[in-house]
C-alpha positions in Angstrom: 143.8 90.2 121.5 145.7 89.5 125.0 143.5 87.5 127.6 143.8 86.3 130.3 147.1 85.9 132.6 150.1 83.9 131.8 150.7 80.1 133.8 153.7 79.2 135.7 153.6 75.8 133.4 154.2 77.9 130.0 156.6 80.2 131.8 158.4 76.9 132.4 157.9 75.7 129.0 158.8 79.0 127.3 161.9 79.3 129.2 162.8 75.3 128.1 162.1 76.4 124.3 164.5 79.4 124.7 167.4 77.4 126.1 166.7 74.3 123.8 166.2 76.3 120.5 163.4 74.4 119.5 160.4 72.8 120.5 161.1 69.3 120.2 164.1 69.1 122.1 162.6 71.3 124.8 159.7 68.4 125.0 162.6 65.7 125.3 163.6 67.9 127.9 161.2 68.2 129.8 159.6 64.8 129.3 156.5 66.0 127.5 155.0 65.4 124.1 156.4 68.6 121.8 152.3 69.2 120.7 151.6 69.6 124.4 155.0 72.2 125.0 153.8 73.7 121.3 150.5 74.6 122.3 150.9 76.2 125.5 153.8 78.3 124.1 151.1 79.6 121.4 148.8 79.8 124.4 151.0 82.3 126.1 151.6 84.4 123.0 148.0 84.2 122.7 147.7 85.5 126.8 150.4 88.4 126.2 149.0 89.3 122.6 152.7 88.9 121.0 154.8 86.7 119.1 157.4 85.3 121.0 159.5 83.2 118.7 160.3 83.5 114.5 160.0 79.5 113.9 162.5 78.5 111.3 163.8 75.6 109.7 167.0 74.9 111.9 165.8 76.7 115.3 164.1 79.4 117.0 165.1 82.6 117.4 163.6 85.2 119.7 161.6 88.0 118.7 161.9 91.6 120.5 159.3 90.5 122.8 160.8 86.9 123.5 163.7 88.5 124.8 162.1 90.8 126.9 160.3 88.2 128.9 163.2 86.1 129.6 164.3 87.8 132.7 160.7 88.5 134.2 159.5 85.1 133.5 162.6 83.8 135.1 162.1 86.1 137.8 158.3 85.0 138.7 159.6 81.1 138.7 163.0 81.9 141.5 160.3 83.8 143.3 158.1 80.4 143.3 160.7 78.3 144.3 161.6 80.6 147.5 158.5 80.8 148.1 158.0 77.1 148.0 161.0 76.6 150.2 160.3 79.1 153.0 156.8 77.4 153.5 158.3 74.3 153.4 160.6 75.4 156.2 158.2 76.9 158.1 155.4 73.9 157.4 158.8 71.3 159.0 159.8 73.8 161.3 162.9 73.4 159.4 162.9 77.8 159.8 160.3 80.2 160.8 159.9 82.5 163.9 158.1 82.1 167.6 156.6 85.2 168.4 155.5 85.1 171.7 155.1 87.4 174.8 155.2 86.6 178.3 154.5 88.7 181.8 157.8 89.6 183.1 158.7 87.5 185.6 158.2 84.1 183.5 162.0 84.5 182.8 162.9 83.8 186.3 161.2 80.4 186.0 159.8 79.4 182.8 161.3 80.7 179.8 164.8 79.3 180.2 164.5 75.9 180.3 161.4 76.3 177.9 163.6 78.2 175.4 166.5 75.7 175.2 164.6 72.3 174.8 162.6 74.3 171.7 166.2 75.5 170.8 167.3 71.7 170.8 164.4 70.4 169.3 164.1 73.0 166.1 167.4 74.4 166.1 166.8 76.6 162.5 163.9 78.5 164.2 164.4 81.9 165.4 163.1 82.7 168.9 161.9 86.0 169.3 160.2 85.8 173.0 159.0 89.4 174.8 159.0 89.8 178.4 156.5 92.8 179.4 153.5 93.2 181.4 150.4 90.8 180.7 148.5 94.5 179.7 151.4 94.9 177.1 151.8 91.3 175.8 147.5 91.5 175.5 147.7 95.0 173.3 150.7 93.4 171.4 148.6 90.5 170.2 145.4 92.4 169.8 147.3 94.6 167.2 149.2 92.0 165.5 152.8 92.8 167.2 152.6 89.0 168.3 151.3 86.2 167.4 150.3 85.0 170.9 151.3 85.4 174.3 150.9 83.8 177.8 149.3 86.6 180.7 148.1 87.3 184.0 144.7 87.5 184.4 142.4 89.3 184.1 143.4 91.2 181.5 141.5 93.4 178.8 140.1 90.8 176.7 138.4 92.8 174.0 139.6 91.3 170.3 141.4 88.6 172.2 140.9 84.7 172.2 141.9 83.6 175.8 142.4 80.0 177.1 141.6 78.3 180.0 143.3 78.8 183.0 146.7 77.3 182.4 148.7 77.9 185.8 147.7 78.6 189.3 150.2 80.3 191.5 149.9 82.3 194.5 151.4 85.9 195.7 153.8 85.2 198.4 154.9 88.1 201.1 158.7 88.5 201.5 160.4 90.0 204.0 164.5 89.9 205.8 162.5 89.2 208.7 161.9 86.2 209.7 159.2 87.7 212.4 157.4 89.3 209.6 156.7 86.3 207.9 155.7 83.7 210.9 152.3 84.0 209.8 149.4 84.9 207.0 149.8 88.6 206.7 146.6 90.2 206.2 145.8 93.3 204.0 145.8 95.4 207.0 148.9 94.5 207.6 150.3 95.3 204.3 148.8 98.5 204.7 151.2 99.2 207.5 154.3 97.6 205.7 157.0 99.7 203.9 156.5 98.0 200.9 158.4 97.8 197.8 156.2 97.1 194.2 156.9 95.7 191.0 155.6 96.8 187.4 156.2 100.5 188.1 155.0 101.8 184.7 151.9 99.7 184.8 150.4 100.6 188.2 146.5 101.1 186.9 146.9 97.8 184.4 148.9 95.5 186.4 146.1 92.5 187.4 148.2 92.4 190.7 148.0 95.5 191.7 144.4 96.2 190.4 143.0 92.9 192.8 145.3 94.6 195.9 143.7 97.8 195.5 140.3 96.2 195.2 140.9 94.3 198.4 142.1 97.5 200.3 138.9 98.7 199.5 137.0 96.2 200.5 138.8 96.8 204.1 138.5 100.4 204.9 142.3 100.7 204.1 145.0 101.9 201.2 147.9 100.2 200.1 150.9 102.7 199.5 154.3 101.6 197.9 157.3 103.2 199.3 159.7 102.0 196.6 158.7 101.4 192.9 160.4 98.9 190.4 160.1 98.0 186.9 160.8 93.8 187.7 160.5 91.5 190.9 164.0 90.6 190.6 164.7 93.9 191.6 162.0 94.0 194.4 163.4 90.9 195.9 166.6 91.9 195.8 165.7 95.4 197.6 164.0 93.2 200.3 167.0 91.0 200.7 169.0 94.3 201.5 166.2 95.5 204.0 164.7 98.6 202.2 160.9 97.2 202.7 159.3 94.3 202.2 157.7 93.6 198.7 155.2 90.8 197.3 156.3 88.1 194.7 154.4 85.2 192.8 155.4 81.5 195.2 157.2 80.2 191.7 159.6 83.2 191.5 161.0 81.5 195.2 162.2 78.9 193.6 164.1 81.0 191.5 167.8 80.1 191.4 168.7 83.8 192.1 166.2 84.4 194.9 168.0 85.7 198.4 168.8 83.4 200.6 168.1 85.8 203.2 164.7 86.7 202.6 161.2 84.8 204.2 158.1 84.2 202.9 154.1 83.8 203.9 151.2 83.3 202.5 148.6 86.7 202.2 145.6 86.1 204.4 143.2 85.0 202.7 145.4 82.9 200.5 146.0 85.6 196.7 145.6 83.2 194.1 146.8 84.1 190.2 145.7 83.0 186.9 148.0 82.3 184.0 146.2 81.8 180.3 147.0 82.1 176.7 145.8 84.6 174.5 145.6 84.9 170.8 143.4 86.9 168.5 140.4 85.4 167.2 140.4 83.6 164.0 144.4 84.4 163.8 146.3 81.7 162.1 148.9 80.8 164.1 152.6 79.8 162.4 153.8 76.5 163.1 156.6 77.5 165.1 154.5 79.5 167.6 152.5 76.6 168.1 155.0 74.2 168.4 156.4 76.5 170.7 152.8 76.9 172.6 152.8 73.2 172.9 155.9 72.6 174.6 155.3 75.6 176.9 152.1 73.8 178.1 153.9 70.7 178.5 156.4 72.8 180.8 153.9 74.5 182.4 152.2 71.5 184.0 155.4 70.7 185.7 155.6 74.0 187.3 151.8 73.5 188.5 152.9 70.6 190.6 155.6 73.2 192.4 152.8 76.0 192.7 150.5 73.4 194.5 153.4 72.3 196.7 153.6 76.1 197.8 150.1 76.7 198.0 149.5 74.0 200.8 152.9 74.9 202.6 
């Protein structure tokens, strides 16, 4: 009566019997006494609740059944070797993929020099790196689109780990004039401004604009924007051509891109924002994401140094 389930070591042994014809030079084969290969052989007929081989003076010969297991049990044993070699890959980051969002602007100055020293580092890992909004990159991870991500904050944190504070930058005015931008400019001011505003589609999620619109408040006055854009590139560039004046994070001027004909201040008092990691809670991360996490830190303290030179300028 069948019992039990079938073990990868008589698979292997069954398999050796059926290419060796017989038992004792499928032990020799295989480096094994034959009563140990014997044994789990009956074993497995035992398991499956058939007979596998008719034993005969010269060799064996397979029965109906024998024959039918060949291919599955060769099957299950290719399936345990790639199996086997994909978490091997993954384990030396020999293979695997990052999967990893970012807010939108971190490809301005972040993500390319971040992405080709991980690139030279684990060249057989793919790279699969989304720039959206913080609010998108934190619903991607909470439902498992992404492993892990790196956001503005605040951001909805429900069924989300988040880190510490990993960056500190602050929201810079910019304007083509130069007069515009001799001093602090105060939320009163922007209230006057033509201004021109990034993350169009996100305008009740976006932790910039939610934090404006709460100061606004806070001073008897409403922020309107007379031009709305999807990314800063495309506010700074507006700017640079005169159509208003728009508000960027102090990193994204350092930007290799960034107009040469456009000025910047401070906002008075001094907008600071805050960068952190989020995962989800318990999630497993894959080597590769890690690895890449880690680096990112390391890159990410060396833009903290520029974002403090810019917030005391």
């Amino acid at each position: 009566m069948a019992s039990g389930r079938p073990t990868l070591q008589q698979l292997v042994y069954f398999l050796a019997a059926v290419e060796h014809r017989s038992f004792a030079a499928a032990a020799h084969g295989l480096h094994i006494a034959q009563p140990s290969l014997s044994d789990q052989v009956r074993r497995l007929e035992s398991t499956l609740g058939v007979t596998l081989f008719t034993r005969t003076n010269r060799q064996l010969q397979l029965t109906d059944a024998g024959r039918m297991l060949v291919p599955w049990a060769e099957k299950v044993l290719r399936d345990v070797e790639d199996l086997t070699a994909a978490v091997r890959d993954v384990r030396e980051l020999a293979g695997g993929t990052v999967s990893f969002g970012t807010f939108s602007s971190a490809h301005l100055y972040l993500l390319p020099a971040l992405t080709a020293e991980f690139g030279r580092l684990h060249p057989d890992v793919a790279i699969r790196v989304q720039g959206l909004n913080s609010s998108e990159v934190a619903d991607a991870v909470r439902s498992g689109d992404l492993e892990a991500g790196l956001v503005q904050l605040p951001i909805d944190d429900r069924g989300l780990w988040v880190s510490r504070p990993l960056l500190t930058d602050t929201v810079v005015y910019v304007s083509a004039d130069p007069e515009r931008t001799a001093a602090p400019v105060d939320v009163e001011q922007l209230s006057r401004r033509r201004l021109i505003l990034s993350e169009a589609r996100w305008t009740q999620d976006d932790p910039l604009r939610r934090s404006l619109t709460e100061r606004a408040q806070r001073a008897g006055v409403t922020l309107h924007a007379s031009v709305e854009v999807e990314f800063q590139t495309a506010a700074v560039e507006l700017a640079a051509y005169g159509v208003g004046d728009s508000l960027v994070s102090f990193l994204v001027t350092g930007w290799s891109g960034f107009p040469a004909a456009l000025h910047w201040a401070h906002l008075d008092p001094v907008f600071e924002e805050h960068f952190a990691f989020v995962t989800r809670p318990g999630g497993s991360l894959s080597p590769a994401t890690r690895a890449f996490m880690d680096l990112a830190e390391q890159h990410i303290r060396a833009l903290q140094d520029r974002a403090d030179v810019g917030r005391s300028a």
